[in-house]
VMD Tcl script that builds the backbone (N, CA, C; Angstrom):
set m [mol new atoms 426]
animate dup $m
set s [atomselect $m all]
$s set {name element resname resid chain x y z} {
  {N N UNK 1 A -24.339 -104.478 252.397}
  {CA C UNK 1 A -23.365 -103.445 252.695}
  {C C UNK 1 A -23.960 -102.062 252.461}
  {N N UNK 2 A -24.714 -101.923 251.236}
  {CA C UNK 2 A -25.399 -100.492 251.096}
  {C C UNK 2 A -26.297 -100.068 252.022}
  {N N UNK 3 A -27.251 -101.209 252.604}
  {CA C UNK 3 A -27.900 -100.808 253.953}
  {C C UNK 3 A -27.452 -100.438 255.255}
  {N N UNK 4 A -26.012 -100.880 255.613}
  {CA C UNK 4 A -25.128 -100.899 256.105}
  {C C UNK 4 A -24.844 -99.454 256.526}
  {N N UNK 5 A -24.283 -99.213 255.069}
  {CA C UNK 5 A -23.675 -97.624 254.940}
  {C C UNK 5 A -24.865 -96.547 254.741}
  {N N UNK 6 A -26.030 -96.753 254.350}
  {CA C UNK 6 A -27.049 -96.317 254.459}
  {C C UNK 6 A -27.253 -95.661 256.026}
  {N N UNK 7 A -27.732 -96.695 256.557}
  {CA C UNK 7 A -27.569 -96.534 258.220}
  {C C UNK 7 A -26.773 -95.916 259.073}
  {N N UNK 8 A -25.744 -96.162 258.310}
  {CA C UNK 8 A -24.325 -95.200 259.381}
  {C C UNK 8 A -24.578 -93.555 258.774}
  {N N UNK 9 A -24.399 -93.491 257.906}
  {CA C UNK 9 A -24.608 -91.976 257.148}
  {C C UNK 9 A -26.010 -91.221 257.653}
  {N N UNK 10 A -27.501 -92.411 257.714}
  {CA C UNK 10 A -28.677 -91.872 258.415}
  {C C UNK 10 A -28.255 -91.178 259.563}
  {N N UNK 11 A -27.510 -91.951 260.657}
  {CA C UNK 11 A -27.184 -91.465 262.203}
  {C C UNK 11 A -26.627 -90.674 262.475}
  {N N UNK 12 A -25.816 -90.399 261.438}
  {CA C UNK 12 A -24.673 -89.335 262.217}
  {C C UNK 12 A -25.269 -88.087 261.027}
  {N N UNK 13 A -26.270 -88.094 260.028}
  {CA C UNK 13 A -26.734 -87.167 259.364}
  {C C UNK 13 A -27.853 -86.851 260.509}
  {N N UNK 14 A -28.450 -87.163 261.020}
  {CA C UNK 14 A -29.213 -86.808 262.192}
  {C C UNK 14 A -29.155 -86.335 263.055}
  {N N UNK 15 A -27.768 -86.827 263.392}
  {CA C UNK 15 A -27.258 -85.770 264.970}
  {C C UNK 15 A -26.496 -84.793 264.295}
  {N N UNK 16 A -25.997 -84.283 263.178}
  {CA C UNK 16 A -25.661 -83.015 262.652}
  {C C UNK 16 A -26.794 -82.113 262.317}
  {N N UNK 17 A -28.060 -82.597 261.862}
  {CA C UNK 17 A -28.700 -81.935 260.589}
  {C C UNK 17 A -29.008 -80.511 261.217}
  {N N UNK 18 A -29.198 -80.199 262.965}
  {CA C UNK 18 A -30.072 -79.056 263.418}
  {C C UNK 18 A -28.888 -78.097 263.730}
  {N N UNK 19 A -27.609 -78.385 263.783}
  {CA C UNK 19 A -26.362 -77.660 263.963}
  {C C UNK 19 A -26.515 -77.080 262.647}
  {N N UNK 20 A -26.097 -77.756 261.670}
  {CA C UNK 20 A -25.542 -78.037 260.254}
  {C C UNK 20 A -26.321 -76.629 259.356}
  {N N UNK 21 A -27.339 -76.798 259.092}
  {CA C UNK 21 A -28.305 -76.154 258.420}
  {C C UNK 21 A -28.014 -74.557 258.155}
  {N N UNK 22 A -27.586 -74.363 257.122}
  {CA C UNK 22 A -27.667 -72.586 256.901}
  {C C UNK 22 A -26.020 -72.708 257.496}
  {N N UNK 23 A -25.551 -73.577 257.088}
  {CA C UNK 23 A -23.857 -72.887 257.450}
  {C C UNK 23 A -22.718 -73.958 256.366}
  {N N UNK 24 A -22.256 -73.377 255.822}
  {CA C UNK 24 A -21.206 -74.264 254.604}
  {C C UNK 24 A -19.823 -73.504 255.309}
  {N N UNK 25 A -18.954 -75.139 255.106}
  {CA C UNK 25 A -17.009 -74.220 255.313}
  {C C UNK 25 A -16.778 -74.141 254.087}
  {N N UNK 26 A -15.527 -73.657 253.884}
  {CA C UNK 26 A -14.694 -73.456 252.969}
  {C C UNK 26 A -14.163 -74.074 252.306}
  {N N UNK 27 A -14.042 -74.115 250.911}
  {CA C UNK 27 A -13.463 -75.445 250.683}
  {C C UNK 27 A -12.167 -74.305 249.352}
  {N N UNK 28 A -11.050 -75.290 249.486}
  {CA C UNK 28 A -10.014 -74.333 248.812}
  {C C UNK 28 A -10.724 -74.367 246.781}
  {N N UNK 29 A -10.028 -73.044 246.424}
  {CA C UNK 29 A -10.625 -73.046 244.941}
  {C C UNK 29 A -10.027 -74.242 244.135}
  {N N UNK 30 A -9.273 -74.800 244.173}
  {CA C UNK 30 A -8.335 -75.428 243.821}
  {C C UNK 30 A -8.735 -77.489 244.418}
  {N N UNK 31 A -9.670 -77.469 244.906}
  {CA C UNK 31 A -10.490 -78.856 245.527}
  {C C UNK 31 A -10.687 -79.513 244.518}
  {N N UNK 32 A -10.644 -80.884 243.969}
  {CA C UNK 32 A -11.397 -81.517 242.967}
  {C C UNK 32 A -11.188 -82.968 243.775}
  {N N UNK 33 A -12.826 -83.033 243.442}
  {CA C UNK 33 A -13.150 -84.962 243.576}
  {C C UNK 33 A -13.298 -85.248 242.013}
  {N N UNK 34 A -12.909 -86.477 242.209}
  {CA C UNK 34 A -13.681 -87.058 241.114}
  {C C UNK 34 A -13.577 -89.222 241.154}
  {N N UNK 35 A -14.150 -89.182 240.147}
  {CA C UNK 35 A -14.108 -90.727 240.279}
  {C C UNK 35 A -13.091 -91.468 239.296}
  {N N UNK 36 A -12.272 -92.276 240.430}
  {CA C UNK 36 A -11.033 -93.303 239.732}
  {C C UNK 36 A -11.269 -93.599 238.806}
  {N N UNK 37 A -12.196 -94.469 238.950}
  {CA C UNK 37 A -13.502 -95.719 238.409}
  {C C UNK 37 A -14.234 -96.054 238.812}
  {N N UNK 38 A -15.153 -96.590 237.788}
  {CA C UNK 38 A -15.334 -96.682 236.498}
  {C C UNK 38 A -15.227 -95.779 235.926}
  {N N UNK 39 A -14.614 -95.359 234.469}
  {CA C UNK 39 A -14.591 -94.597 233.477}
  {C C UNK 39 A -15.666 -94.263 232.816}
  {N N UNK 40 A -15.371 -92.928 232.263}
  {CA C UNK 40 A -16.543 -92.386 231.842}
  {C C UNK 40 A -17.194 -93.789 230.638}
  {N N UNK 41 A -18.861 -93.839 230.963}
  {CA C UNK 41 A -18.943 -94.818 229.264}
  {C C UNK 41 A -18.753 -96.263 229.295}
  {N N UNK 42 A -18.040 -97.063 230.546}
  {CA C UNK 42 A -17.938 -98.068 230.750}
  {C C UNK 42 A -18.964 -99.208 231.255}
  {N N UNK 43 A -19.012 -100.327 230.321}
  {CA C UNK 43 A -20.084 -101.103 230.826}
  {C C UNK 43 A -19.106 -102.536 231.613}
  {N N UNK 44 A -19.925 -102.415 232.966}
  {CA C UNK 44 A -19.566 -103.029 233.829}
  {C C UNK 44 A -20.475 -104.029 234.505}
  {N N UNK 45 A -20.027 -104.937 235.002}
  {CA C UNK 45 A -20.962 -106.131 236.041}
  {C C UNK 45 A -21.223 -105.565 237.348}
  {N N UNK 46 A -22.226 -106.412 237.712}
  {CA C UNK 46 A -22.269 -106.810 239.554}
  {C C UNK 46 A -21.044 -107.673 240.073}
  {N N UNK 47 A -20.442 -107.244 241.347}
  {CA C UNK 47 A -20.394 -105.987 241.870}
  {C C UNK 47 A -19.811 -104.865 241.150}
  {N N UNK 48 A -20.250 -103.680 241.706}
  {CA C UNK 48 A -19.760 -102.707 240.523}
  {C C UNK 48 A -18.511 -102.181 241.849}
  {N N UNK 49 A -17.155 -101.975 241.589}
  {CA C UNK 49 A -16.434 -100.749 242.537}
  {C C UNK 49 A -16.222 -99.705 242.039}
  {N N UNK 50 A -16.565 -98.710 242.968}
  {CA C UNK 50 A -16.029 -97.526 242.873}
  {C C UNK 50 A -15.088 -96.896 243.469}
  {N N UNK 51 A -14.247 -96.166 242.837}
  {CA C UNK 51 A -12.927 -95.733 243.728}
  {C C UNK 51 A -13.253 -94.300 243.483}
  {N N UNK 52 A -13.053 -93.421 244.803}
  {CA C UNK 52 A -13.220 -92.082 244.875}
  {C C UNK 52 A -11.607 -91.473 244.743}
  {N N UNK 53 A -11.299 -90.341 244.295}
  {CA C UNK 53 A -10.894 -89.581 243.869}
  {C C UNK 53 A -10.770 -88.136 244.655}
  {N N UNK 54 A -9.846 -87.860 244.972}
  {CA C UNK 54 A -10.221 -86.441 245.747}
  {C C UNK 54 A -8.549 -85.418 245.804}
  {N N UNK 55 A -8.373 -84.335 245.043}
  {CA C UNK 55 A -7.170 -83.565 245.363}
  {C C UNK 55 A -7.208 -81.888 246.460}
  {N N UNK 56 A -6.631 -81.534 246.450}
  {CA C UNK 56 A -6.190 -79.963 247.353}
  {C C UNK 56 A -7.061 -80.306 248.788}
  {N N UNK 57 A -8.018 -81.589 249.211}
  {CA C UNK 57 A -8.594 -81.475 250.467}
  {C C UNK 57 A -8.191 -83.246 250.862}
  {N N UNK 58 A -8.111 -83.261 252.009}
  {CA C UNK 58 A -7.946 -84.507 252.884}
  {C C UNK 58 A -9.517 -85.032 253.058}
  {N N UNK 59 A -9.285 -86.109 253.412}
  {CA C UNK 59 A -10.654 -86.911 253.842}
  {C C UNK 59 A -10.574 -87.043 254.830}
  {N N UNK 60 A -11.874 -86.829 255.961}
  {CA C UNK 60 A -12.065 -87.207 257.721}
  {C C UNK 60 A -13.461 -87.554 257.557}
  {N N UNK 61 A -13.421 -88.586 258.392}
  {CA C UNK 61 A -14.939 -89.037 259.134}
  {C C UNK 61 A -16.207 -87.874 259.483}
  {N N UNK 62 A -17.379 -88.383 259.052}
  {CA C UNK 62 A -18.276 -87.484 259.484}
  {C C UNK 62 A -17.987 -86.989 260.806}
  {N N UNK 63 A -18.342 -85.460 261.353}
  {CA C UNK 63 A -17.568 -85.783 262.698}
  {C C UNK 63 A -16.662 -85.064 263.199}
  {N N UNK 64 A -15.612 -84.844 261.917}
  {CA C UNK 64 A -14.703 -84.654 262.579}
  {C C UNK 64 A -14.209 -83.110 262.214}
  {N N UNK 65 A -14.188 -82.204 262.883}
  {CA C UNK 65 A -13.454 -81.144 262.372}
  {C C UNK 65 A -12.694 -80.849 262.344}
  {N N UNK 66 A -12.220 -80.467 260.818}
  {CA C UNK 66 A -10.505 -80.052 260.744}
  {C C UNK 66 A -10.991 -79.438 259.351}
  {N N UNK 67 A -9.996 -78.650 259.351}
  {CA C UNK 67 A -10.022 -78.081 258.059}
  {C C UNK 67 A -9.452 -78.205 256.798}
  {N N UNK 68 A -10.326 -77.703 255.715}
  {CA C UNK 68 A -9.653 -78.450 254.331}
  {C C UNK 68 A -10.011 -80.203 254.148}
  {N N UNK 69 A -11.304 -80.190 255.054}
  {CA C UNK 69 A -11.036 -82.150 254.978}
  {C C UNK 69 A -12.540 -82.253 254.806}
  {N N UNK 70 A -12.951 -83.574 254.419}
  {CA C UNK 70 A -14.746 -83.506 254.176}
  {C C UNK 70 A -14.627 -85.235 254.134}
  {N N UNK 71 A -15.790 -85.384 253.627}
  {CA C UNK 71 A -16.554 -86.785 253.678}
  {C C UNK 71 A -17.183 -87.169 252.317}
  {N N UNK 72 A -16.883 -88.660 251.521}
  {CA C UNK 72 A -17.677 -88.795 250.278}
  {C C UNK 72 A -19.035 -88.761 250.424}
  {N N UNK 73 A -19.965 -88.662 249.167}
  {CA C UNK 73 A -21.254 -88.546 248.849}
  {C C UNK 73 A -20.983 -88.930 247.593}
  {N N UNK 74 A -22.196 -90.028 247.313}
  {CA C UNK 74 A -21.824 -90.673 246.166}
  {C C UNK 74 A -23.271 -90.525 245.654}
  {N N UNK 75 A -23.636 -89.704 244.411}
  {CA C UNK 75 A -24.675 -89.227 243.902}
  {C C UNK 75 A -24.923 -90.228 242.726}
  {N N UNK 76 A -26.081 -91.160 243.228}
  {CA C UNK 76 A -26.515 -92.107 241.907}
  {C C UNK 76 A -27.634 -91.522 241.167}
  {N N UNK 77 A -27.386 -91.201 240.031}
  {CA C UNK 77 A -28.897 -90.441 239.283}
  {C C UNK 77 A -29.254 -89.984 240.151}
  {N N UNK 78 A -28.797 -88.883 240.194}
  {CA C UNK 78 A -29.064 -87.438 241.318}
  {C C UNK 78 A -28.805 -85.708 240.384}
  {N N UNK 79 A -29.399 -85.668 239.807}
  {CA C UNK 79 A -29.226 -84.191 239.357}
  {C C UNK 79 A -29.062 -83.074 240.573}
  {N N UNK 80 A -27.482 -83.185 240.221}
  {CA C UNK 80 A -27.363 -82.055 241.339}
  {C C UNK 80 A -27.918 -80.409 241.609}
  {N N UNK 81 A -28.410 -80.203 240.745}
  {CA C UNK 81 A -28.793 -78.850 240.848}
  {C C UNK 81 A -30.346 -78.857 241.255}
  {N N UNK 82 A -30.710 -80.365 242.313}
  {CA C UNK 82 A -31.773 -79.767 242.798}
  {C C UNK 82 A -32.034 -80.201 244.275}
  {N N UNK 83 A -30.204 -80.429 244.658}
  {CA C UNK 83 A -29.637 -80.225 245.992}
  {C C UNK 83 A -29.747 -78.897 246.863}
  {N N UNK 84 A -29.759 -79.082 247.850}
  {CA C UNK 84 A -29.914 -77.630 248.929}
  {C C UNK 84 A -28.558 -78.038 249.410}
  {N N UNK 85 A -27.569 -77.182 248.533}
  {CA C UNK 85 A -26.491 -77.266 249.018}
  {C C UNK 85 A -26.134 -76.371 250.655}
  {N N UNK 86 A -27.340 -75.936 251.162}
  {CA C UNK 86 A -27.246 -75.119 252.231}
  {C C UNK 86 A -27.335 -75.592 253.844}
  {N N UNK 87 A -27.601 -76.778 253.315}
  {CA C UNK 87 A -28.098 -77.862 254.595}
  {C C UNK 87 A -27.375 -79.425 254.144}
  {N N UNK 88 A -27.255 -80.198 255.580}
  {CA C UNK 88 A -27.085 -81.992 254.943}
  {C C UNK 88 A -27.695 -82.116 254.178}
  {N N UNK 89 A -26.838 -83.066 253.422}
  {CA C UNK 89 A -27.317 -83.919 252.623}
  {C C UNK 89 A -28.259 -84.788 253.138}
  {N N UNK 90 A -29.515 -85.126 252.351}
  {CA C UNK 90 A -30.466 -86.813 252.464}
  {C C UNK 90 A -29.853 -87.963 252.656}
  {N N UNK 91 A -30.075 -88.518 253.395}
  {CA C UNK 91 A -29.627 -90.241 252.846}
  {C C UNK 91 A -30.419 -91.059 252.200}
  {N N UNK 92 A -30.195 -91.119 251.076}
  {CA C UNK 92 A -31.189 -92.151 250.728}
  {C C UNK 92 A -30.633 -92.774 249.476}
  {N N UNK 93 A -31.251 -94.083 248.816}
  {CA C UNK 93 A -30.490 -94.750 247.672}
  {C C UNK 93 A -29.712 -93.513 247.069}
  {N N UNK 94 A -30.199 -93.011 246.455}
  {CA C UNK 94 A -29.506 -91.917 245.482}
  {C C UNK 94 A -28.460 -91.426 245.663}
  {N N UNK 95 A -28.467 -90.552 247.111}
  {CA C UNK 95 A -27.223 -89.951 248.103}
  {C C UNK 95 A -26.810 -91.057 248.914}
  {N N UNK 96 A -25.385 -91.857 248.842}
  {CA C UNK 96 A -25.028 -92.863 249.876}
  {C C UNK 96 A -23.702 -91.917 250.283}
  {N N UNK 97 A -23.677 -91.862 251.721}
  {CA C UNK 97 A -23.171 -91.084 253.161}
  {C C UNK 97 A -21.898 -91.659 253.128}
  {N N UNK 98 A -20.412 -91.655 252.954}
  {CA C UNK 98 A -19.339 -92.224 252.857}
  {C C UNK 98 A -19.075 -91.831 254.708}
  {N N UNK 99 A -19.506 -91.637 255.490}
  {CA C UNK 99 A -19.405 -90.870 256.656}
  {C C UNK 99 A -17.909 -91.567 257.330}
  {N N UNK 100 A -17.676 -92.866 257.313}
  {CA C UNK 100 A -16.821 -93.147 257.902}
  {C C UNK 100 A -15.360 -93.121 257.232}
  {N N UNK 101 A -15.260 -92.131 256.041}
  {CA C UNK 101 A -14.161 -91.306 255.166}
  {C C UNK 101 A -13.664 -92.739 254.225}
  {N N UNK 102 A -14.333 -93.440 254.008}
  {CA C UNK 102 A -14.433 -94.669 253.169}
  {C C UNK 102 A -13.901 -93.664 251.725}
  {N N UNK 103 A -13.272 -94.366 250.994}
  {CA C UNK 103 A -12.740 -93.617 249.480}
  {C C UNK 103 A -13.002 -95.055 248.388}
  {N N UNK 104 A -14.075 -95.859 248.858}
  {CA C UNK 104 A -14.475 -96.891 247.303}
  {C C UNK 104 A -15.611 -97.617 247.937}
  {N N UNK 105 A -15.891 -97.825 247.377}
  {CA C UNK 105 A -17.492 -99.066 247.607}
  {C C UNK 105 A -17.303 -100.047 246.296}
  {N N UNK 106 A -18.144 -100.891 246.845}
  {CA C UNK 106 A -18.207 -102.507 246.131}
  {C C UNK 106 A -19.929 -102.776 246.611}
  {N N UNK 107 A -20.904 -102.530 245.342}
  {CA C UNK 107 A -22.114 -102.547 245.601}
  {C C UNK 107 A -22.544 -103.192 244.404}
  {N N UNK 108 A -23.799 -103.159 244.133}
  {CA C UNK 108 A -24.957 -103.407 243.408}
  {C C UNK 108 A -25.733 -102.366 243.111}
  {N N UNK 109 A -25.806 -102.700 241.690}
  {CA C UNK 109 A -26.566 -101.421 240.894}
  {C C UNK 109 A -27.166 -102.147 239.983}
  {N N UNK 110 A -29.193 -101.407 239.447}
  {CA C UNK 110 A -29.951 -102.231 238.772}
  {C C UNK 110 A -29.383 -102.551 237.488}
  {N N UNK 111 A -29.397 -103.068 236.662}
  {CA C UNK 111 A -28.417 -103.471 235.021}
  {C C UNK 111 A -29.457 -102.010 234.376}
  {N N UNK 112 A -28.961 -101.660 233.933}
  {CA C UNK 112 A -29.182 -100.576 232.787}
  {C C UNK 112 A -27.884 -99.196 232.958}
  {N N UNK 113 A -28.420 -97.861 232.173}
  {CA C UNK 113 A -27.551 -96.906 232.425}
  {C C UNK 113 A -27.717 -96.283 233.449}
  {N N UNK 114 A -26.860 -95.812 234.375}
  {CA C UNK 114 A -26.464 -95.101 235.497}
  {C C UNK 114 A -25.785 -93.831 235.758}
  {N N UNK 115 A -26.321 -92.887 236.695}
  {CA C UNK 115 A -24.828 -91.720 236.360}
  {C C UNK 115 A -24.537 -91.562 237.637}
  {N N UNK 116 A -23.051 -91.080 237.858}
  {CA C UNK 116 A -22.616 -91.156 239.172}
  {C C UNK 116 A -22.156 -89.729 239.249}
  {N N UNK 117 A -22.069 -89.264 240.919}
  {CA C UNK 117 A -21.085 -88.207 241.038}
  {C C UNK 117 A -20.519 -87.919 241.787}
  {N N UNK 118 A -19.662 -87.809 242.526}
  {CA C UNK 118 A -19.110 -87.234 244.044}
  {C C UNK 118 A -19.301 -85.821 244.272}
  {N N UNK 119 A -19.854 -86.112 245.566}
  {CA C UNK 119 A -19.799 -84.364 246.183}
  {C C UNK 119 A -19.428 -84.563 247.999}
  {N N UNK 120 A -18.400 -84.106 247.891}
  {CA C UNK 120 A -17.489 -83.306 249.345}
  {C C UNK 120 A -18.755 -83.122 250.278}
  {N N UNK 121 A -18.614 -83.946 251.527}
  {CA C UNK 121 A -19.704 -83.018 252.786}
  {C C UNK 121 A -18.630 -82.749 253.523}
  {N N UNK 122 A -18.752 -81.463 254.577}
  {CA C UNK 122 A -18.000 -80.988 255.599}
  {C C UNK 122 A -18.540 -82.377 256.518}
  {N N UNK 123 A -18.326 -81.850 257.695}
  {CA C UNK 123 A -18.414 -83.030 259.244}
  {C C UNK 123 A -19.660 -83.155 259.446}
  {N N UNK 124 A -20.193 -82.200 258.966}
  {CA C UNK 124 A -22.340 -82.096 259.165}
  {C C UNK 124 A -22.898 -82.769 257.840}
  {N N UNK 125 A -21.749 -83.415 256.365}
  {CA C UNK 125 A -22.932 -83.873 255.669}
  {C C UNK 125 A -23.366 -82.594 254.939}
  {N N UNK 126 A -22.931 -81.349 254.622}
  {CA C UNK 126 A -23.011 -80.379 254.143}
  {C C UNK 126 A -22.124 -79.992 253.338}
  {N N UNK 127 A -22.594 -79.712 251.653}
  {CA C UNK 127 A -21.353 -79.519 251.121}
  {C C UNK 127 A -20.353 -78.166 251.455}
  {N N UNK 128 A -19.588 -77.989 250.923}
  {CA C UNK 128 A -18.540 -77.056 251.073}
  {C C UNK 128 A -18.771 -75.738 250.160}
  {N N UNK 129 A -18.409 -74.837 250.272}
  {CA C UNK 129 A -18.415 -73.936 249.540}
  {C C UNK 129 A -17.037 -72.913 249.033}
  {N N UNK 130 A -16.526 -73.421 247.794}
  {CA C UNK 130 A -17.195 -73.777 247.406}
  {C C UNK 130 A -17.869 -75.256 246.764}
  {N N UNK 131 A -18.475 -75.629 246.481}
  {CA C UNK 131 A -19.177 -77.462 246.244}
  {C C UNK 131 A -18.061 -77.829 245.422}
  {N N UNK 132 A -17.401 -79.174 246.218}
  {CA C UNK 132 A -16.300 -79.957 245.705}
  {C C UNK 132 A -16.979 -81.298 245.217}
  {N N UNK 133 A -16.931 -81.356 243.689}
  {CA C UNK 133 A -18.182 -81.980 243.135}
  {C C UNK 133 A -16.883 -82.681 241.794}
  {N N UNK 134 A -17.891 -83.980 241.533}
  {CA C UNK 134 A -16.767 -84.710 240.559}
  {C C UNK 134 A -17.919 -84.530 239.003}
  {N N UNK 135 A -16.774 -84.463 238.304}
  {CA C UNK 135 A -17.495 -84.688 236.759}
  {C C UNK 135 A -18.830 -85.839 236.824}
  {N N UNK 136 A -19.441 -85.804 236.141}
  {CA C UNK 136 A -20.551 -86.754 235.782}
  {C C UNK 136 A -19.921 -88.623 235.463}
  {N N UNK 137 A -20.176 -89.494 235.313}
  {CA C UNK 137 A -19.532 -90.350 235.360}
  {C C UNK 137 A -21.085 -90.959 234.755}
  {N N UNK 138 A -21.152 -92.100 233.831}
  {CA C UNK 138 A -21.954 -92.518 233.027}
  {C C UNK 138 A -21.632 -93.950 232.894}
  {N N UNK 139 A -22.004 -95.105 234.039}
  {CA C UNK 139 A -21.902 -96.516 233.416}
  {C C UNK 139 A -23.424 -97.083 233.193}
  {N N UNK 140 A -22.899 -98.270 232.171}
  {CA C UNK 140 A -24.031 -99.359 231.915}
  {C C UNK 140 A -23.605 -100.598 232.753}
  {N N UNK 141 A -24.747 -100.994 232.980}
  {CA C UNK 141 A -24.214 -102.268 234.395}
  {C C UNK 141 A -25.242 -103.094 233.380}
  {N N UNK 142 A -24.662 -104.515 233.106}
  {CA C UNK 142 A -24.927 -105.598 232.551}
  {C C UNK 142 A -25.582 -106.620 233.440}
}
mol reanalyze $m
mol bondsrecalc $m
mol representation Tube
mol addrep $m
């Protein structure tokens, strides 16, 4: 399934990326993602789910424009502050592409500690500005 969603998020991050680049929307001050679950600190099994979290903005498909609305990004051990929030996002393990406005996954993660995070892309896979980003989230997978 992660290759899956891997793939879908690659394609449609591709046919945005040369539009996309050097342009962020708006995102209201008042936006917060964050994650359902797992709880902060929680040690959990394979499969692990995650439930996304998101208030003051709607969710739409990569794709789609409307306003006030974006797409998950699910940041696995990803220190965000060495994102180019100015352009798409990467796809790759780390950054997985929620593109098709998916709000949980049911995956596999290596057993040790993990940190998670959500961050808002507009329709290009680009975060918002300003960056609608979830608290840090910290599991151990058994």
């Amino acid at each position: 399934m992660k290759a899956q969603l891997f793939a879908l998020g690659a394609s449609v991050l591709l046919a945005g990326a040369a539009f996309a680049d050097g342009h962020r929307n708006a995102a209201p001050e008042e936006a917060r993602a964050y994650i359902v679950s797992p709880a902060d600190g929680e040690t959990v099994s394979n499969p692990v789910t995650i439930v996304f979290g998101l208030e003051g903005m709607g969710v739409a498909p990569a794709g789609t424009e409307r306003e006030k609305t974006g797409h998950h990004h699910l940041l696995i051990n990803t220190d965000p502050g060495e994102l180019d929030l100015d352009t798409s996002l990467p796809a790759t393990d780390q950054i997985v592409h929620f593109g098709g406005g998916q709000t949980q996954v049911t995956t596999d993660l290596p057993a040790g500690t993990h940190t998670l995070r959500l961050l808002l892309g507009d329709l290009n896979h680009v975060p918002h500005d300003p960056p609608v980003m979830s608290e840090e989230v910290t599991v151990t997978v058994e």
